[in-house]
VOSE-913098 format. One line per 4 residues: their letters; for each residue z, x negated, y of C-alpha. Coordinates in steps of 0.2 Angstrom, whole numbers. Each point is the difference from the previous one (the first is absolute). Example, Ala and Ser with C-alpha at 12.3 -4.5 7.8 and 13.67 -1.06 7.14 Angstrom:
AS) 39 -62 -22; -3 -6 17
This chain:
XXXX) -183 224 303; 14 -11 5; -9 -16 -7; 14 -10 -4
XXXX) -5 -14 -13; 12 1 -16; 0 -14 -14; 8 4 -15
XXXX) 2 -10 -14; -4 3 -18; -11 11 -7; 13 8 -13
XXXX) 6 18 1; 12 0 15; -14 -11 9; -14 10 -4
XXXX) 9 17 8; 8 -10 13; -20 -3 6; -6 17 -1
XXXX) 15 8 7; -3 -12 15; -19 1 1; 3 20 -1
XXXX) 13 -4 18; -13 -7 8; 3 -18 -3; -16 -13 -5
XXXX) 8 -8 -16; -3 -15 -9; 7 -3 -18; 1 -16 -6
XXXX) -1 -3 -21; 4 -17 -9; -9 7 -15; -18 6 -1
XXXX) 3 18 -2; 15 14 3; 12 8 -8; 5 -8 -16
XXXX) 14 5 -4; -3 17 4; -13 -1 -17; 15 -5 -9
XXXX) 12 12 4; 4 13 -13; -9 -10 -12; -15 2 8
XXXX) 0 19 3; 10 -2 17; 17 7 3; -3 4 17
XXXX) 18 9 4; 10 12 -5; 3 17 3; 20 2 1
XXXX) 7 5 17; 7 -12 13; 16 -3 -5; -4 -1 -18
XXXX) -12 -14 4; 12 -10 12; 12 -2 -15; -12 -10 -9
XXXX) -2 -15 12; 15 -11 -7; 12 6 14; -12 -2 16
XXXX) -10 13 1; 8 9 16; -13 -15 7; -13 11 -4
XXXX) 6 16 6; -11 -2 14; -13 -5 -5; -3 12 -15
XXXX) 4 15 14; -17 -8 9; -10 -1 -19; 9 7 -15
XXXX) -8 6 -17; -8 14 6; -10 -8 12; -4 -13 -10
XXXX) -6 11 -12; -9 10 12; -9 -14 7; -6 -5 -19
XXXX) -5 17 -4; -8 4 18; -10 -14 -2; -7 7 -19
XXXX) 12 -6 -12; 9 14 -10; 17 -4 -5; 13 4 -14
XXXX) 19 0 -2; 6 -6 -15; 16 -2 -10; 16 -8 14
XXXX) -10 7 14; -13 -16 -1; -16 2 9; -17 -6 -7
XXXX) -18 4 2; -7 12 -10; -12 -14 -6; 11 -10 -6
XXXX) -8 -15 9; 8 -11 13; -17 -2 7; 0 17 6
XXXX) 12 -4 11; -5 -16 5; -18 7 4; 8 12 11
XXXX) 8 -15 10; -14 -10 2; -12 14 6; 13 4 14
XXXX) 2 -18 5; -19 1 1; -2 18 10; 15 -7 12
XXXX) -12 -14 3; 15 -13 -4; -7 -20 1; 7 -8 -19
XXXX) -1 -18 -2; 0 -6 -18; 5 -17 -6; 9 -2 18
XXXX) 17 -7 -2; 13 2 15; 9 -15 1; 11 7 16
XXXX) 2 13 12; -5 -4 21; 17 1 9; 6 0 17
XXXX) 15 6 9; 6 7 -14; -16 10 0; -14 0 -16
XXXX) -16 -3 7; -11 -2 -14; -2 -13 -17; -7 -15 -5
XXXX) -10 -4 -14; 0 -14 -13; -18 -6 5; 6 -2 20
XXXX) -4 15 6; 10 11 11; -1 20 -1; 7 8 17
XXXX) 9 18 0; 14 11 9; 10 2 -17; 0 -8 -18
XXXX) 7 9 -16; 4 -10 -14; -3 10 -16; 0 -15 -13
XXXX) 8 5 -13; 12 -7 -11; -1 -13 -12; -1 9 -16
XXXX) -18 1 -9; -5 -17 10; -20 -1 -6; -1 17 11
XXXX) 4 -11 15; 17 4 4; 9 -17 3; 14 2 10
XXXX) -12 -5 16; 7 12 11; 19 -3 -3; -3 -18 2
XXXX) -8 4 19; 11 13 3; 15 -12 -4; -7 -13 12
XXXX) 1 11 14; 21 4 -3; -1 14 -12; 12 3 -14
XXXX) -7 -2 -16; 8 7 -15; 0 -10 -17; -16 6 -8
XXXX) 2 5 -18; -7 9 -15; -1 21 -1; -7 12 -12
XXXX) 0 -15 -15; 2 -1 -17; 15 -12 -6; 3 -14 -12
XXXX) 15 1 -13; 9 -15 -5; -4 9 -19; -17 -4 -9
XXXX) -4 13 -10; -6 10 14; -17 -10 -4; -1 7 -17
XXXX) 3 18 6; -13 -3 14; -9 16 6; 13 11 -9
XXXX) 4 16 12; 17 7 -1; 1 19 6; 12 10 5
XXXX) 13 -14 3; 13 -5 13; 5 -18 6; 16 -4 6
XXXX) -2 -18 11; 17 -8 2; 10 -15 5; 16 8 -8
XXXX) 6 4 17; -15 7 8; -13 12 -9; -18 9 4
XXXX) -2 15 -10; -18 5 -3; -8 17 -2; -5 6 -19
XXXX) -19 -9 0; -9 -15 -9; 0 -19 -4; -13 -10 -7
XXXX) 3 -16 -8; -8 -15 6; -4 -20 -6; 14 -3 12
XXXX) 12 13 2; -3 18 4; -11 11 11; -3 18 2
XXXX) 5 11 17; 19 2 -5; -1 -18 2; -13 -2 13
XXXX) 10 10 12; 17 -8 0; -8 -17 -2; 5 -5 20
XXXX) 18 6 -5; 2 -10 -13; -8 -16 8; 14 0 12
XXXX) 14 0 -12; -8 -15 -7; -2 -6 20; 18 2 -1
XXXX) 2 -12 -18; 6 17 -8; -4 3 -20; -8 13 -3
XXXX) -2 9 -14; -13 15 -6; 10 12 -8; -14 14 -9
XXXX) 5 15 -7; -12 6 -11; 7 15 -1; 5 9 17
XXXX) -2 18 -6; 14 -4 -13; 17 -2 3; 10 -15 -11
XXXX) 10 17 -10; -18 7 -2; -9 -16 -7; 13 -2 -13
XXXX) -1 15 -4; -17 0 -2; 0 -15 -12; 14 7 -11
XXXX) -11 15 -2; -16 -13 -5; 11 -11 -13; 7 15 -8
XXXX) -18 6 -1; -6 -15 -6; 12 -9 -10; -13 -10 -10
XXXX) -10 -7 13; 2 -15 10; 4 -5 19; -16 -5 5
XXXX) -10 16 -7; 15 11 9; -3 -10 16; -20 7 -1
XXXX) 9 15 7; 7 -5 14; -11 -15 5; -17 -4 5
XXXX) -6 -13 -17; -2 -15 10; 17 -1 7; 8 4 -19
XXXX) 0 -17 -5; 5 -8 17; 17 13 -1; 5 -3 -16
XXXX) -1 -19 2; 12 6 14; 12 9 -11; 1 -15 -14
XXXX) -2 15 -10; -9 -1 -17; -17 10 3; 0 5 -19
XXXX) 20 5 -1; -1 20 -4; 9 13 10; 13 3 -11
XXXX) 6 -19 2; 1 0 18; 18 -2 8; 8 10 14
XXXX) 1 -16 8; -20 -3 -3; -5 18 5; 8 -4 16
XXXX) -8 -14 6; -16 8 -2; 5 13 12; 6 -12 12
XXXX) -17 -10 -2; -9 16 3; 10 4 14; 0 -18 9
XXXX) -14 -11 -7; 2 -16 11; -9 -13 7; 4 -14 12
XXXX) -12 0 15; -3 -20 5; -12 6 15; -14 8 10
XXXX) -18 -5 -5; -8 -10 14; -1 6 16; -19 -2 -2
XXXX) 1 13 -13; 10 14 8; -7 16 8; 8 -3 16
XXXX) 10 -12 10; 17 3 5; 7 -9 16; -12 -3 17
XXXX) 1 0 17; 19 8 6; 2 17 5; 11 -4 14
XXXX) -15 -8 6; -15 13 2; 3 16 9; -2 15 -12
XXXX) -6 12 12; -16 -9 4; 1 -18 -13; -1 -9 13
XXXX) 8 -19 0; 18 1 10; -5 -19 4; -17 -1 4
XXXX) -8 11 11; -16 10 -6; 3 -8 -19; 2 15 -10
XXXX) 3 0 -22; -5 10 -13; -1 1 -19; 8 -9 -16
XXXX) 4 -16 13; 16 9 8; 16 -1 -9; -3 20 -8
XXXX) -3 3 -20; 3 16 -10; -4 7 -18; -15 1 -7
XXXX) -7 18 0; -12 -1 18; 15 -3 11; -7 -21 4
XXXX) -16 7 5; 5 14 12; 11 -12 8; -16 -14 2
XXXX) -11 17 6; 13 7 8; 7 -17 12; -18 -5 2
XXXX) -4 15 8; 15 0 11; -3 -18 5; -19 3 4
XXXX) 4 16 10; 14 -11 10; -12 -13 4; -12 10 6
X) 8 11 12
């Protein structure tokens, strides 16, 4: 028992692991929570049923952190999947691998895993304070010696971990707290910004095709000099714009060509198993099939119902005009709308409204080998507050599990 007294900071996931990892080094551990209970946005994730990781190798799961994720080499080679998954199903809770390598409890309930969390916190015999805001960090010498409180009081410790969170699902009490601290004390903070969001077209009619799921498609994001590709997947229109996890993923991406005043444009092929030859072909084969019946009911072949109408208005088309009156030059722009439905994104949802939050506190400043502050001694991050976001798919949450773990070992020892 080396009886060093570690504070950490938000109760979330990268905080909660951060304490147990330290209690389990010997440290007495006191973590401090502005809400009354834990864990929040772990009962959101994966709609509820927890997408606690994934189960793709290594260097598989560095490519999906928006170009940084060498950071975490490190700290994934201390705590990766599989012993995040172990400690899950050591501790009772069976898991399952699903389609993309995405980790759930076999329960299907978030709550599994939060119970889990809070029944170590409690075994490790980890002090929590609800409803305690920290409205500083204790520093001396370049040394963190503790926190203060918002009602006055002053909570003294050999080392502090911030594990805030981002600013993303605010009412869960992630308010940007710790990067506001952490830039008080010299630290870089990157502009924090929306990830994993749905996003607003500059078009309506998205609202009257709200809810719609398009399958098997590919978006094509461009600024005409600068394009994401997507995989074949879905989209899902919204009041606003559109959703889905093609959309969802690259969301960050396209967020910074708008940063940058770019037009963008979503370019969606309807179509991606089809070549443009192929399409045409296929339609020739329908008119010629069916000379007497009209566009709209020949669309009922290609296209879900509720986007039919929405397409033809595209086309300026008559929906009634008969396949045998249709022109070459008609035929082909309905290939080309199949091929490259487009919609102009105006922006990203809210911030408040995105699954996680880009941006944070710098790389350059935390030490990845132990998340450690490289300005203030003994003042160690984890969690959605540094400046590290990836895909959706289990990959945010390792990374919280993952640097909390590392920070709390660090901090103890």
């Amino acid at each position: 028992m080396n009886n060093r007294a570690i504070i950490v900071v938000g109760a979330g996931p990268a905080g909660l692991m951060a304490s147990i990892r330290a209690s389990e080094c010997g440290a007495v551990v006191t973590l401090v929570e502005k809400k009354a209970s834990c864990g929040a946005k772990i009962l959101l994730s994966g709609k509820g049923r927890c997408n606690l990781t994934n189960a793709c190798d290594l260097d598989a799961f560095l490519k999906r952190f928006s170009g940084r994720g060498e950071f975490l080499r490190d700290a994934f080679k201390k705590f990766f999947n599989e012993d995040l998954m172990r400690f899950f199903e050591e501790r009772g809770v069976p898991l399952k691998v699903e389609r993309q390598f995405r980790v759930f409890p076999v329960s299907d309930r978030s709550a599994t895993i939060l119970d889990v969390l809070k029944t170590e916190i409690e075994k490790q015999k980890v002090t929590v304070l609800y409803k305690s805001v920290v409205k500083d960090i204790l520093v001396m010498h370049d040394q963190a010696q503790g926190v203060s409180l918002e009602n006055g009081e002053r909570l003294k410790a050999d080392a502090v971990i911030l594990a805030t969170g981002g600013i993303s699902y605010a009412f869960t009490g992630s308010t940007g707290d710790g990067q506001r601290i952490a830039e008080k004390f010299g630290h870089a903070i990157v502009p924090l910004r929306p990830g994993l969001v749905a996003l607003d077209t500059i078009e309506s009619y998205p609202k009257e095709l709200e809810g719609l799921t398009l399958k098997n498609i590919r978006i094509t994001f461009s600024t005409g000099t600068k394009e994401i590709v997507t995989e074949v997947g879905e989209l899902m229109f919204t009041a606003h714009g559109i959703s889905g996890p093609l959309v969802i993923t690259e969301s960050g991406r396209v967020n910074d060509f708008l940063i940058d005043k770019r037009r963008v444009h979503a370019v969606i092929d309807l179509k991606p198993g089809l070549t443009i030859e192929q399409l045409e072909a296929r339609l020739i084969r329908e008119f010629k099939a069916n000379t007497r019946m009209n566009i709209r009911n020949i669309l009922k072949e290609l296209l879900p119902l509720r986007l039919i109408d929405t397409f033809i208005h595209m086309l300026k088309i008559d929906s009634q005009k008969q396949a045998s009156h249709v022109t070459l030059e008609e035929r082909r722009k309905i290939v080309q709308l199949l091929k490259g439905f487009t919609l102009e994104i105006k922006s990203t949802q809210p911030i408040e409204e995105a699954m996680v939050t880009r941006g944070g506190v710098s790389l350059k400043d935390i030490n990845p080998r132990t998340m450690e502050s490289r300005r203030i001694k003994g003042l160690y991050f984890a969690g959605e507050m540094i400046d590290i976001d990836a895909d959706t798919g289990g990959f945010n949450l390792q990374a919280a599990f993952s640097t909390g773990y590392l920070a709390g070992e660090s901090a103890a020892i």
